[in-house]
mmCIF file of the N, C-alpha and C atoms, coordinates in Angstrom:
data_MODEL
# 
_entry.id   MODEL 
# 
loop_
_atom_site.group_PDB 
_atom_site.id 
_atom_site.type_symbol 
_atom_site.label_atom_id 
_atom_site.label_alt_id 
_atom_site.label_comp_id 
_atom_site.label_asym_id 
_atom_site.label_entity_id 
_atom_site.label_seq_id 
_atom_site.pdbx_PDB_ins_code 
_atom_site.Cartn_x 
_atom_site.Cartn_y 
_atom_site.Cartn_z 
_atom_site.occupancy 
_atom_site.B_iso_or_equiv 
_atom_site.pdbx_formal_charge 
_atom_site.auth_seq_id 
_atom_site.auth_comp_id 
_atom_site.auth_asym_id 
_atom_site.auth_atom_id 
_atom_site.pdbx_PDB_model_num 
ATOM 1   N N  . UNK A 1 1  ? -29.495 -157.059 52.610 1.00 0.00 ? 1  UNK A N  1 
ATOM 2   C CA . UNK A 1 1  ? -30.228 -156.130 53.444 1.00 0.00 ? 1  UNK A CA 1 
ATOM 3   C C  . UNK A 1 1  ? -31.223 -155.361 52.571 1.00 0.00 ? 1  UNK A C  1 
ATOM 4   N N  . UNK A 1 2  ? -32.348 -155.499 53.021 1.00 0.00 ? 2  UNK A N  1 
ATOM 5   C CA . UNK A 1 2  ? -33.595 -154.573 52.236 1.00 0.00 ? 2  UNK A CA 1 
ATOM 6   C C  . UNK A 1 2  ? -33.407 -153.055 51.935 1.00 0.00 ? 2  UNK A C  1 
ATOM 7   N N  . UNK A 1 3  ? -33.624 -152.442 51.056 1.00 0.00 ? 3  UNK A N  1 
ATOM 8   C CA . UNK A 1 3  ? -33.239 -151.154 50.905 1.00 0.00 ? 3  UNK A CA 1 
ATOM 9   C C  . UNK A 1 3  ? -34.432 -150.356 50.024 1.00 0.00 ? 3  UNK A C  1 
ATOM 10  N N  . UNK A 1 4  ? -34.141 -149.217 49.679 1.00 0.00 ? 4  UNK A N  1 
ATOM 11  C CA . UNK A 1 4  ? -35.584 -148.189 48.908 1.00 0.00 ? 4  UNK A CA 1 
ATOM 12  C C  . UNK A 1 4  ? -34.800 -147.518 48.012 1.00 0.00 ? 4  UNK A C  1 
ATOM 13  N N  . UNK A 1 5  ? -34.301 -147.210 47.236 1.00 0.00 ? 5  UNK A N  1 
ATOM 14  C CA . UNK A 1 5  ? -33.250 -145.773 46.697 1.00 0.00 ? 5  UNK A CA 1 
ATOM 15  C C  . UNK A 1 5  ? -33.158 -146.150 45.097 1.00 0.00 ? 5  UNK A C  1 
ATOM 16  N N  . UNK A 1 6  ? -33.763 -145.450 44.155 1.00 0.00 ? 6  UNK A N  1 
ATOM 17  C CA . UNK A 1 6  ? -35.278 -145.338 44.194 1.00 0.00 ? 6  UNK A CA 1 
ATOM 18  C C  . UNK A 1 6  ? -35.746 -146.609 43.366 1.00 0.00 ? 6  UNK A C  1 
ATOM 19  N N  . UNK A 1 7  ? -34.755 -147.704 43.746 1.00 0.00 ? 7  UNK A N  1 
ATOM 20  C CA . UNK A 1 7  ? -35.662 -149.181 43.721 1.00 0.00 ? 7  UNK A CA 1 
ATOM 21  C C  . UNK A 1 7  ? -35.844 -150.410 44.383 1.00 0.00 ? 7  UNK A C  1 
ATOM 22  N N  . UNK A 1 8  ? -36.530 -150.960 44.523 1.00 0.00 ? 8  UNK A N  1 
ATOM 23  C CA . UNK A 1 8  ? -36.478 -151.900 46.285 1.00 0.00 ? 8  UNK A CA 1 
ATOM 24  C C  . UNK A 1 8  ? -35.644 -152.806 45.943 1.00 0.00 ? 8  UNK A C  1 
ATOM 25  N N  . UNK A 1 9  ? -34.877 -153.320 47.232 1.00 0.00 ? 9  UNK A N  1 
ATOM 26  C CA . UNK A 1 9  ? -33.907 -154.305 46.970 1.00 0.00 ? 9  UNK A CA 1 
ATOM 27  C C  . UNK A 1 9  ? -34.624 -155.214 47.545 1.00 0.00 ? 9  UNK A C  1 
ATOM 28  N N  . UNK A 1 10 ? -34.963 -156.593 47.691 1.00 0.00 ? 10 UNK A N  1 
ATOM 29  C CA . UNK A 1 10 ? -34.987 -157.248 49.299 1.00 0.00 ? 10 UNK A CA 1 
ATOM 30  C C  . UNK A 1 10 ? -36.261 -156.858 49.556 1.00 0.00 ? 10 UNK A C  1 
ATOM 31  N N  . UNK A 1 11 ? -37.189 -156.270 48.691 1.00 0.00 ? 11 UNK A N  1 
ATOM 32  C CA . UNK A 1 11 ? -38.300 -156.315 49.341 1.00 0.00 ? 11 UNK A CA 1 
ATOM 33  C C  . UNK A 1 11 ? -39.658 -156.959 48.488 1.00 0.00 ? 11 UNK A C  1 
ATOM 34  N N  . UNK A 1 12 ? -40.416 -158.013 49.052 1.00 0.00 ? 12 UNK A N  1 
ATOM 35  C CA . UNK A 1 12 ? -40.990 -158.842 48.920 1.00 0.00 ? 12 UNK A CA 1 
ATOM 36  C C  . UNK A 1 12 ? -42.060 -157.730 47.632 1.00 0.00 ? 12 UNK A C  1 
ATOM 37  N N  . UNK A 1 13 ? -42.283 -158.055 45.921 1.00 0.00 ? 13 UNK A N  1 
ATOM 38  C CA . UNK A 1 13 ? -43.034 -157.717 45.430 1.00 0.00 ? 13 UNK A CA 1 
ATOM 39  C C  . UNK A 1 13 ? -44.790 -157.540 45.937 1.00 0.00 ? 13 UNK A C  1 
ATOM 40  N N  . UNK A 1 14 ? -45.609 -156.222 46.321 1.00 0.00 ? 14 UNK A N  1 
ATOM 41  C CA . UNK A 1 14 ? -46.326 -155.865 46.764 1.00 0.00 ? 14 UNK A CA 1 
ATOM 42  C C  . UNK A 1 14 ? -46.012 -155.136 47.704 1.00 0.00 ? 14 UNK A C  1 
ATOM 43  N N  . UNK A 1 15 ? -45.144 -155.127 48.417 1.00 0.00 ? 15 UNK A N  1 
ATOM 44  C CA . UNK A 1 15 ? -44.779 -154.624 49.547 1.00 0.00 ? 15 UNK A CA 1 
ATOM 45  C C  . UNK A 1 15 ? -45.168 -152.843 49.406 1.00 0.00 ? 15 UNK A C  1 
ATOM 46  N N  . UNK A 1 16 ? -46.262 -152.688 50.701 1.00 0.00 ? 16 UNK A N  1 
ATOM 47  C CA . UNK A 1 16 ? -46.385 -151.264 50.382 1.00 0.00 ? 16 UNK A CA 1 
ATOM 48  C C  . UNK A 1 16 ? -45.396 -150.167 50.667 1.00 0.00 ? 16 UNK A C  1 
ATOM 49  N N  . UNK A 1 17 ? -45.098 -148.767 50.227 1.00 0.00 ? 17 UNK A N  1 
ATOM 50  C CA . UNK A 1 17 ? -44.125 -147.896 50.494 1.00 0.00 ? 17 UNK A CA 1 
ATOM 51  C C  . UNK A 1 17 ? -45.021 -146.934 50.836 1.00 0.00 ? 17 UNK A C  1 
ATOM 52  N N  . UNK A 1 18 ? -44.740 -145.855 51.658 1.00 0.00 ? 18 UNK A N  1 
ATOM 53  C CA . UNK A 1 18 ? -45.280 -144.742 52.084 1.00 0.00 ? 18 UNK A CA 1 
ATOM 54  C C  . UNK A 1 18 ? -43.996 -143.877 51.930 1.00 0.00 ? 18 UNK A C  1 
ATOM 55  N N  . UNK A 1 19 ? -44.349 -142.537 51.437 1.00 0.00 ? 19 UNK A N  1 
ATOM 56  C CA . UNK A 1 19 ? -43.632 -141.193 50.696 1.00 0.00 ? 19 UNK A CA 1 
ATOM 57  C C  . UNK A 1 19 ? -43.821 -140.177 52.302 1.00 0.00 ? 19 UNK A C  1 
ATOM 58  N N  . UNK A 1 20 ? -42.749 -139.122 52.220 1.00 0.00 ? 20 UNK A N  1 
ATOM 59  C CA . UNK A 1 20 ? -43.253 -138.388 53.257 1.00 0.00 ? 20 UNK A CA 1 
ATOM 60  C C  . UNK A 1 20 ? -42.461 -137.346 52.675 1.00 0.00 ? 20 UNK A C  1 
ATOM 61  N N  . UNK A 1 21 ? -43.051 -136.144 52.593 1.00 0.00 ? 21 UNK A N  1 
ATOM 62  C CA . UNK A 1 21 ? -42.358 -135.122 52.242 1.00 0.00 ? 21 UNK A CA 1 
ATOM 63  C C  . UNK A 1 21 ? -42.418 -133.715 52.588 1.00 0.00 ? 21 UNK A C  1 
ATOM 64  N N  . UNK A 1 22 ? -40.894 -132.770 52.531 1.00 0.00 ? 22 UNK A N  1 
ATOM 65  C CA . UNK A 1 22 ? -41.141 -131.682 53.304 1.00 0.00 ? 22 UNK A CA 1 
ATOM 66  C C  . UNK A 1 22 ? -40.724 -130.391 51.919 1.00 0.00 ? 22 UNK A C  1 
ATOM 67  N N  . UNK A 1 23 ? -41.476 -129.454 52.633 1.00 0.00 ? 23 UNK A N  1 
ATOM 68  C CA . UNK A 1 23 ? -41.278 -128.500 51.050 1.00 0.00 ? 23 UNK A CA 1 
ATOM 69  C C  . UNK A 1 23 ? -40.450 -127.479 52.123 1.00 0.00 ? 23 UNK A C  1 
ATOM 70  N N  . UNK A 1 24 ? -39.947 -126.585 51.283 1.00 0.00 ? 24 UNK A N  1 
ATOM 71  C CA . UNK A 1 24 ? -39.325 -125.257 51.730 1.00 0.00 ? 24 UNK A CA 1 
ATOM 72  C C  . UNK A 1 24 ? -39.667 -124.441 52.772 1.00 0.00 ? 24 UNK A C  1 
ATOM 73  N N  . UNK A 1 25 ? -39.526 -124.493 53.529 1.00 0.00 ? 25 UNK A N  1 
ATOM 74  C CA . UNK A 1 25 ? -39.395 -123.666 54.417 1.00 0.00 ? 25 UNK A CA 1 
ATOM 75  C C  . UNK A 1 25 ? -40.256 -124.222 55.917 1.00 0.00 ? 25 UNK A C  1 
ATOM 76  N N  . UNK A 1 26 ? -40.764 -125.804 55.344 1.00 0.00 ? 26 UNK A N  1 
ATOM 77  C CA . UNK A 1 26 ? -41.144 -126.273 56.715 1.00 0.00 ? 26 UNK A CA 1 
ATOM 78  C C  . UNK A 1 26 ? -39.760 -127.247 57.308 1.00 0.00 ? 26 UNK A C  1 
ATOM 79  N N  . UNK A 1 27 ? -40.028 -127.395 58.670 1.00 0.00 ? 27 UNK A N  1 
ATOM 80  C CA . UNK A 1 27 ? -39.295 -128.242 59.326 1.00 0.00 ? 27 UNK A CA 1 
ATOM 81  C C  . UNK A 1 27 ? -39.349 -129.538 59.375 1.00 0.00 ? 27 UNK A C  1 
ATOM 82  N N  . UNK A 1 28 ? -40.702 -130.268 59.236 1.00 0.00 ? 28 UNK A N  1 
ATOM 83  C CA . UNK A 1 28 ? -40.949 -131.270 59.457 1.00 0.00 ? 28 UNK A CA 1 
ATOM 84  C C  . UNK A 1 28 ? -41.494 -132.023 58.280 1.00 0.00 ? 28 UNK A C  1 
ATOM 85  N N  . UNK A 1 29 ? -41.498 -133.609 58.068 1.00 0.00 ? 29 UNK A N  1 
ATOM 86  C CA . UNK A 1 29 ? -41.422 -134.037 56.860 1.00 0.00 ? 29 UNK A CA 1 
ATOM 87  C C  . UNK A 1 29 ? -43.550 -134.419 56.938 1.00 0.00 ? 29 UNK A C  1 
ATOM 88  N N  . UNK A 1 30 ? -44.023 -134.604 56.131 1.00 0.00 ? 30 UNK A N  1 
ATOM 89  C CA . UNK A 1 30 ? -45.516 -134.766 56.385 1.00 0.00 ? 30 UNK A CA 1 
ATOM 90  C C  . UNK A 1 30 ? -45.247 -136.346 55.797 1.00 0.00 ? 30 UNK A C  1 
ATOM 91  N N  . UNK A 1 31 ? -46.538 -137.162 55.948 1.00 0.00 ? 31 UNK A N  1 
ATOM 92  C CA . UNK A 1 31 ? -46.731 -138.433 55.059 1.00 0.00 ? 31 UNK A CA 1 
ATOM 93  C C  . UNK A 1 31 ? -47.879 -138.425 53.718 1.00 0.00 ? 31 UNK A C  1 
ATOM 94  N N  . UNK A 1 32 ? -47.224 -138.645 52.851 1.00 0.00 ? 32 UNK A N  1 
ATOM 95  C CA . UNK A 1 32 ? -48.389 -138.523 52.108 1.00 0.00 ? 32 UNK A CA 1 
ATOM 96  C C  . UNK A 1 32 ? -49.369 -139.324 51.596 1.00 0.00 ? 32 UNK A C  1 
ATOM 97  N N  . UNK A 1 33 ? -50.463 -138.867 51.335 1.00 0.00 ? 33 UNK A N  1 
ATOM 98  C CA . UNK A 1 33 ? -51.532 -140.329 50.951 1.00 0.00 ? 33 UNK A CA 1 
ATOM 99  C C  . UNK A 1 33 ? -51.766 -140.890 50.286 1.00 0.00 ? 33 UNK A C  1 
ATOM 100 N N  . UNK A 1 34 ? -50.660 -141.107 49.315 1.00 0.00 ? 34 UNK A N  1 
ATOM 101 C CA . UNK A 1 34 ? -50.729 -142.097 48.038 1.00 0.00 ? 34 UNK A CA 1 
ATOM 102 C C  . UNK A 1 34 ? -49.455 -143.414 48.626 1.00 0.00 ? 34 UNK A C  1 
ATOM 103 N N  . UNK A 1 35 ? -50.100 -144.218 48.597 1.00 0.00 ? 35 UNK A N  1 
ATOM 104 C CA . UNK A 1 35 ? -48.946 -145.688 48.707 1.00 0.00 ? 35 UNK A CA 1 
ATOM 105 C C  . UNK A 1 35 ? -48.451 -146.167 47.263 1.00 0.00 ? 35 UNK A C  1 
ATOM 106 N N  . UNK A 1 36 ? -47.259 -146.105 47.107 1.00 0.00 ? 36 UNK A N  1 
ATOM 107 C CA . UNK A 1 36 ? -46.347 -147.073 45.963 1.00 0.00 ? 36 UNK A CA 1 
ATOM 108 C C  . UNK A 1 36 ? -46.453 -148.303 46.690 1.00 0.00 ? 36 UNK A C  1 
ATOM 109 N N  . UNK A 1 37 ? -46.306 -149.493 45.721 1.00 0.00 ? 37 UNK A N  1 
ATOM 110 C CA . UNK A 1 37 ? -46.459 -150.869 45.907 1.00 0.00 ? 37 UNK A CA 1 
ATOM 111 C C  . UNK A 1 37 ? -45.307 -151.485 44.833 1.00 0.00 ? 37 UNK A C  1 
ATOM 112 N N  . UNK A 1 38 ? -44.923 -152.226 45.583 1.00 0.00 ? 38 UNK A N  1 
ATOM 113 C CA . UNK A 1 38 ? -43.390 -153.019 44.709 1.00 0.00 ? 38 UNK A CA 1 
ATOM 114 C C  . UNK A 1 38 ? -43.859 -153.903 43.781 1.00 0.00 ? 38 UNK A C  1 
ATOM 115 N N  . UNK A 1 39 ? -43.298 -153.662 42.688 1.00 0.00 ? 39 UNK A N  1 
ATOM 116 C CA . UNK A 1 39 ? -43.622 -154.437 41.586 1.00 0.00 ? 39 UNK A CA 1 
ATOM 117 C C  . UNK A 1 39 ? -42.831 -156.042 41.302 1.00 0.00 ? 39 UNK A C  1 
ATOM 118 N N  . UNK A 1 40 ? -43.385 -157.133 40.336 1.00 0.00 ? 40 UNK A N  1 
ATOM 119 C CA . UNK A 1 40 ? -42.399 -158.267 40.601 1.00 0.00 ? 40 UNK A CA 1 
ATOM 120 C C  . UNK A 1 40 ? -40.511 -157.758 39.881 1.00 0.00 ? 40 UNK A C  1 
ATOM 121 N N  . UNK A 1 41 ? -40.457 -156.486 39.448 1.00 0.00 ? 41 UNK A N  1 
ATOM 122 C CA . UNK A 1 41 ? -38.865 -156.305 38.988 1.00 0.00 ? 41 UNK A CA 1 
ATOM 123 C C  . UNK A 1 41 ? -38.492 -155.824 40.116 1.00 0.00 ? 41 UNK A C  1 
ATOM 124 N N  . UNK A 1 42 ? -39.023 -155.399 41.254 1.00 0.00 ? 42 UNK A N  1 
ATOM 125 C CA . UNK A 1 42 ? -38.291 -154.387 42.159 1.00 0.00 ? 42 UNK A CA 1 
ATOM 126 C C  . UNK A 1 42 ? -38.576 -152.950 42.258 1.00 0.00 ? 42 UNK A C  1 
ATOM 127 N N  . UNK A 1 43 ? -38.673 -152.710 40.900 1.00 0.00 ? 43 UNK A N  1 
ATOM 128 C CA . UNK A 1 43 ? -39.505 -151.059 41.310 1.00 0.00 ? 43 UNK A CA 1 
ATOM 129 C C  . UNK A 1 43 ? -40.340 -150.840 41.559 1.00 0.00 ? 43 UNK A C  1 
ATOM 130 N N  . UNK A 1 44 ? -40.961 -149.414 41.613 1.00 0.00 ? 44 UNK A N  1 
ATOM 131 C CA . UNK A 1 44 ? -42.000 -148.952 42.070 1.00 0.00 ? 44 UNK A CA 1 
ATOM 132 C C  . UNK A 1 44 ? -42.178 -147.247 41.563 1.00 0.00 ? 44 UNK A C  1 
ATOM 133 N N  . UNK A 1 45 ? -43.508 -147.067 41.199 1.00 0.00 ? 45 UNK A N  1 
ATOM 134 C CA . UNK A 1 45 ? -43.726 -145.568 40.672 1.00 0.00 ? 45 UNK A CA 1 
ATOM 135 C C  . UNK A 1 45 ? -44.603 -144.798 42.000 1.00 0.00 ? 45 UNK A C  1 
ATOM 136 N N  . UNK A 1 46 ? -43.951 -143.555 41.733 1.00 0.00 ? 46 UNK A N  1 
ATOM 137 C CA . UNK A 1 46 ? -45.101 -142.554 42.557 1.00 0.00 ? 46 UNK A CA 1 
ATOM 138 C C  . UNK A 1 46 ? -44.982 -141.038 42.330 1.00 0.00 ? 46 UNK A C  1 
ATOM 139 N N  . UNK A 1 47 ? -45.942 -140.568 41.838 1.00 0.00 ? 47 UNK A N  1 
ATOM 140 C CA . UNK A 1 47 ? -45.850 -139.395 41.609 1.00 0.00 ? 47 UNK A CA 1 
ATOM 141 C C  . UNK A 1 47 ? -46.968 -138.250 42.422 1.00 0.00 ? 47 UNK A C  1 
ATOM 142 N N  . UNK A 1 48 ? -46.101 -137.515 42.056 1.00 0.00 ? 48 UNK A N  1 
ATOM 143 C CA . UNK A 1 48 ? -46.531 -136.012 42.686 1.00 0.00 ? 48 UNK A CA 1 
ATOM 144 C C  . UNK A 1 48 ? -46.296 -134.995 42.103 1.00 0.00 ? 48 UNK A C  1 
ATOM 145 N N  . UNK A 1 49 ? -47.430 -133.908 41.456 1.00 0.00 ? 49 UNK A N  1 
ATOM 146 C CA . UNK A 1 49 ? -46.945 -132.570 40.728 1.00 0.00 ? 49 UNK A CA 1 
ATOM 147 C C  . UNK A 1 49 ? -46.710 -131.385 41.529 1.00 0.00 ? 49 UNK A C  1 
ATOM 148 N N  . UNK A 1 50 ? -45.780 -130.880 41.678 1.00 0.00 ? 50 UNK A N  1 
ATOM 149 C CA . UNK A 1 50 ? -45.664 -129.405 42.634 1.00 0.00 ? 50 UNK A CA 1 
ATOM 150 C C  . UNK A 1 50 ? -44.465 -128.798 41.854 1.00 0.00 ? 50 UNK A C  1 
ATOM 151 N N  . UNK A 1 51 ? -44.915 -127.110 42.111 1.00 0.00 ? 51 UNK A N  1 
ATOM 152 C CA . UNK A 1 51 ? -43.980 -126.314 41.519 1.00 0.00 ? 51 UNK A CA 1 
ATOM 153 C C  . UNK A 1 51 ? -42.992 -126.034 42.551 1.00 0.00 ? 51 UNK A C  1 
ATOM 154 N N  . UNK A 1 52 ? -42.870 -126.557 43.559 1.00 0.00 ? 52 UNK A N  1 
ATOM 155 C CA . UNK A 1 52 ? -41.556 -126.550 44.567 1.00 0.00 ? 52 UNK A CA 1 
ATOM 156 C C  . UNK A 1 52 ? -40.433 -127.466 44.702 1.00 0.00 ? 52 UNK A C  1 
ATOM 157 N N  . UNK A 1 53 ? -39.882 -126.897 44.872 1.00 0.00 ? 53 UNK A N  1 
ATOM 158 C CA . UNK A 1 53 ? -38.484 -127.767 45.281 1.00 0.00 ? 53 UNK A CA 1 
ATOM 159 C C  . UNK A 1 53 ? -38.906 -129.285 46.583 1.00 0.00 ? 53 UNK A C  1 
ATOM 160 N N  . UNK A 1 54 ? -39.139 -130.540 46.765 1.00 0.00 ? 54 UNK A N  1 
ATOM 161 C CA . UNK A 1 54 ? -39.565 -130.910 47.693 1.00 0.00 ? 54 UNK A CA 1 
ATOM 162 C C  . UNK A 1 54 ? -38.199 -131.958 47.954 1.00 0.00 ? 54 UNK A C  1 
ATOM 163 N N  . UNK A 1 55 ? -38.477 -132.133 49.773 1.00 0.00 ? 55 UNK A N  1 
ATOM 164 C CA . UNK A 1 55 ? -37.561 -133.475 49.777 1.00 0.00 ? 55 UNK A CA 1 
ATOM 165 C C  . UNK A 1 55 ? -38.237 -134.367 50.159 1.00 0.00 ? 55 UNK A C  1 
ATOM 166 N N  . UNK A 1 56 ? -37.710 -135.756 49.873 1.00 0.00 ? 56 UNK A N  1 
ATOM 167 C CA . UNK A 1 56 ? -38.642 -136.984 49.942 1.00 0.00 ? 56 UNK A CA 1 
ATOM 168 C C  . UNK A 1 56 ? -37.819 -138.341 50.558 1.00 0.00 ? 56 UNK A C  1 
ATOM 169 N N  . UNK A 1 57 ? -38.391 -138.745 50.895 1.00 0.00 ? 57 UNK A N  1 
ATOM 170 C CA . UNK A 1 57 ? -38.142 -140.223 51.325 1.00 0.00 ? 57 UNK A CA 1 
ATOM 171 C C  . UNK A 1 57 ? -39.354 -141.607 51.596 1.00 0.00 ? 57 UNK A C  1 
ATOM 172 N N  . UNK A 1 58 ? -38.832 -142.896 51.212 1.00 0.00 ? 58 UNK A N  1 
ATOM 173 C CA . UNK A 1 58 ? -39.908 -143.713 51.415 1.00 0.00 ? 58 UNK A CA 1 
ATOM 174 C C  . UNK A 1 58 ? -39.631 -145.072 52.358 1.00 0.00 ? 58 UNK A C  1 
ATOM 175 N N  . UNK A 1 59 ? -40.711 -145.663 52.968 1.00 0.00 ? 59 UNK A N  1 
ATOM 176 C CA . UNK A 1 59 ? -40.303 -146.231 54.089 1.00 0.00 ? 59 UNK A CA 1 
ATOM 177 C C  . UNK A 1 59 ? -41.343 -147.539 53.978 1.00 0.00 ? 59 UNK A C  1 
ATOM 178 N N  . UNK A 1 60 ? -41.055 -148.562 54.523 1.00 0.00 ? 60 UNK A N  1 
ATOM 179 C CA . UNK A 1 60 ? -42.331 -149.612 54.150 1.00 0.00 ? 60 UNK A CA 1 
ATOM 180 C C  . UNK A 1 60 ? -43.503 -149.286 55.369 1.00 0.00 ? 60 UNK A C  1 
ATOM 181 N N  . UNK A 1 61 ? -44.233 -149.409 54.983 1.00 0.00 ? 61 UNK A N  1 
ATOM 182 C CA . UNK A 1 61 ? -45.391 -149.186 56.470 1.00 0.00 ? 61 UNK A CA 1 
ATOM 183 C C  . UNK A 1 61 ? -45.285 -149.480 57.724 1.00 0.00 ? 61 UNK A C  1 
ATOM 184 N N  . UNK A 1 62 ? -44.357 -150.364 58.050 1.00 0.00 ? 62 UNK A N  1 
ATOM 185 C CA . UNK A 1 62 ? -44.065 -150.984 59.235 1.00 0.00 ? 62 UNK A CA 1 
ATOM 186 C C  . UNK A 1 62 ? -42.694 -150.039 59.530 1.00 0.00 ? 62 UNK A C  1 
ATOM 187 N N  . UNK A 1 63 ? -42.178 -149.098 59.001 1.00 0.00 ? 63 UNK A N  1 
ATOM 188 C CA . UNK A 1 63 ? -40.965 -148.469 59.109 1.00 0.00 ? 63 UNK A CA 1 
ATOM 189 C C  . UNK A 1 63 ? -39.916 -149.239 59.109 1.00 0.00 ? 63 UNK A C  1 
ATOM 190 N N  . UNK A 1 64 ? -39.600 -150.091 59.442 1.00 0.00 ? 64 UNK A N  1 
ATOM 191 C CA . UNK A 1 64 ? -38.589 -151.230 59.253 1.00 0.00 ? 64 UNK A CA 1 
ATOM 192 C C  . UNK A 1 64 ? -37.534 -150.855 57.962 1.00 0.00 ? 64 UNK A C  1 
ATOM 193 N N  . UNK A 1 65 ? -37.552 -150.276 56.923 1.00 0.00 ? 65 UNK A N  1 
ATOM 194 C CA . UNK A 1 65 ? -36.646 -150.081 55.453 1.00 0.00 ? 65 UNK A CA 1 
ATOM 195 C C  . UNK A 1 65 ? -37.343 -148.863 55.504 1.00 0.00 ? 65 UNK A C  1 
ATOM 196 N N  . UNK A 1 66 ? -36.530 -147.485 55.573 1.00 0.00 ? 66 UNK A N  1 
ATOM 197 C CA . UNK A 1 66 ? -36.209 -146.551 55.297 1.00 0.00 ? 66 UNK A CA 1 
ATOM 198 C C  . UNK A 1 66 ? -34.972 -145.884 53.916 1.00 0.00 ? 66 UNK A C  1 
ATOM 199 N N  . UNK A 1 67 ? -35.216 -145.580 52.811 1.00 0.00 ? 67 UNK A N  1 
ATOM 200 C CA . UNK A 1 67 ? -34.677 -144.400 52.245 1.00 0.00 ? 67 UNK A CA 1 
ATOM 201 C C  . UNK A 1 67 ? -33.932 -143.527 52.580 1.00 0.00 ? 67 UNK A C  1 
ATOM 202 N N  . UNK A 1 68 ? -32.576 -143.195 52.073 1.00 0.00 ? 68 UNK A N  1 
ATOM 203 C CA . UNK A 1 68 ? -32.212 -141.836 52.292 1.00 0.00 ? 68 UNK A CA 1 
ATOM 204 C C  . UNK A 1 68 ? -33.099 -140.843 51.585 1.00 0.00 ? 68 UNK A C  1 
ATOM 205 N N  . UNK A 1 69 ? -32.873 -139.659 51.593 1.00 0.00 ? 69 UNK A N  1 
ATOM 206 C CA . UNK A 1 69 ? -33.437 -138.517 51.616 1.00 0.00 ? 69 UNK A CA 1 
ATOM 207 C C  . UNK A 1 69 ? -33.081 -137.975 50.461 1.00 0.00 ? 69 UNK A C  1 
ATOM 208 N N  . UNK A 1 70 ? -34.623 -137.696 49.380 1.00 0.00 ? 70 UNK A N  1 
ATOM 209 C CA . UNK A 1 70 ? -33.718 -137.668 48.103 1.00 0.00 ? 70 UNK A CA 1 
ATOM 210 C C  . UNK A 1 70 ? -34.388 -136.088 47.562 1.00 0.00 ? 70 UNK A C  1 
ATOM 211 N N  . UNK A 1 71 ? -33.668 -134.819 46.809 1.00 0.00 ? 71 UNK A N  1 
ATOM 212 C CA . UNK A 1 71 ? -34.447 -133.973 46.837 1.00 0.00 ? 71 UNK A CA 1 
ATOM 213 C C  . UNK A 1 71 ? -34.999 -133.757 45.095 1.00 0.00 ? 71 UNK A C  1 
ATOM 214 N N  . UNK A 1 72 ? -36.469 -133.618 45.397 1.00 0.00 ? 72 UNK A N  1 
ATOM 215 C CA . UNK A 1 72 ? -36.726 -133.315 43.381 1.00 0.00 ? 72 UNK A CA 1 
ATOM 216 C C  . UNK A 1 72 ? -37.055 -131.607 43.156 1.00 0.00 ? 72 UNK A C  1 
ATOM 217 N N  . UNK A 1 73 ? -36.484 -131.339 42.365 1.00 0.00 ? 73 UNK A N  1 
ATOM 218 C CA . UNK A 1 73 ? -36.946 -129.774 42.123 1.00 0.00 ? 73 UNK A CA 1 
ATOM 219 C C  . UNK A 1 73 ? -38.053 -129.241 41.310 1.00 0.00 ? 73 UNK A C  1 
ATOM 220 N N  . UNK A 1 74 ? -38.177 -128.295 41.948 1.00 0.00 ? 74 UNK A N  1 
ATOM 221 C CA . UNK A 1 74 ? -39.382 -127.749 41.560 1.00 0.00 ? 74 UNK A CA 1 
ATOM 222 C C  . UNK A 1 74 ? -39.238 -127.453 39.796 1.00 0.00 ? 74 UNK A C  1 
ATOM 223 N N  . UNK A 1 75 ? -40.437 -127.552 39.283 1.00 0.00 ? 75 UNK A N  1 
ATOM 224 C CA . UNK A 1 75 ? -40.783 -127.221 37.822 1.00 0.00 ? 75 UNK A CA 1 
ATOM 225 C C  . UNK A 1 75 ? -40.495 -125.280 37.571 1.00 0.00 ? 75 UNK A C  1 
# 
């Protein structure tokens, strides 16, 4: 079964990922506009600098393989 956490299982190298993330004190998760793309080992990089605490998750474009919900802390 295809999976995201935080390296693709099962998912075809290139395959794009979309990030969506919610910071403190909002409710709702946003998408953000940088795409990760699966590499031929399976991983994939994506970064983002913020001094907040954010939570994140990534999903293939077609939503089909979803991520659990992973949180990075703020600097």
């Amino acid at each position: 079964m295809p999976s995201v956490t935080p390296e693709a299982v099962g998912l075809e190298p290139g395959t794009r990922l979309v990030a969506y993330l919610r910071f403190p004190g909002e409710t709702r998760f946003s998408q953000a506009a940088v795409r990760a793309e699966v590499q031929d080992d399976g991983t994939f990089t994506w970064q983002r600098r913020t001094g907040k605490r954010t939570s994140v998750y990534f999903s293939t474009e077609d939503g089909s393989v979803r991520s659990e919900r992973i949180i990075i802390p703020g600097r």
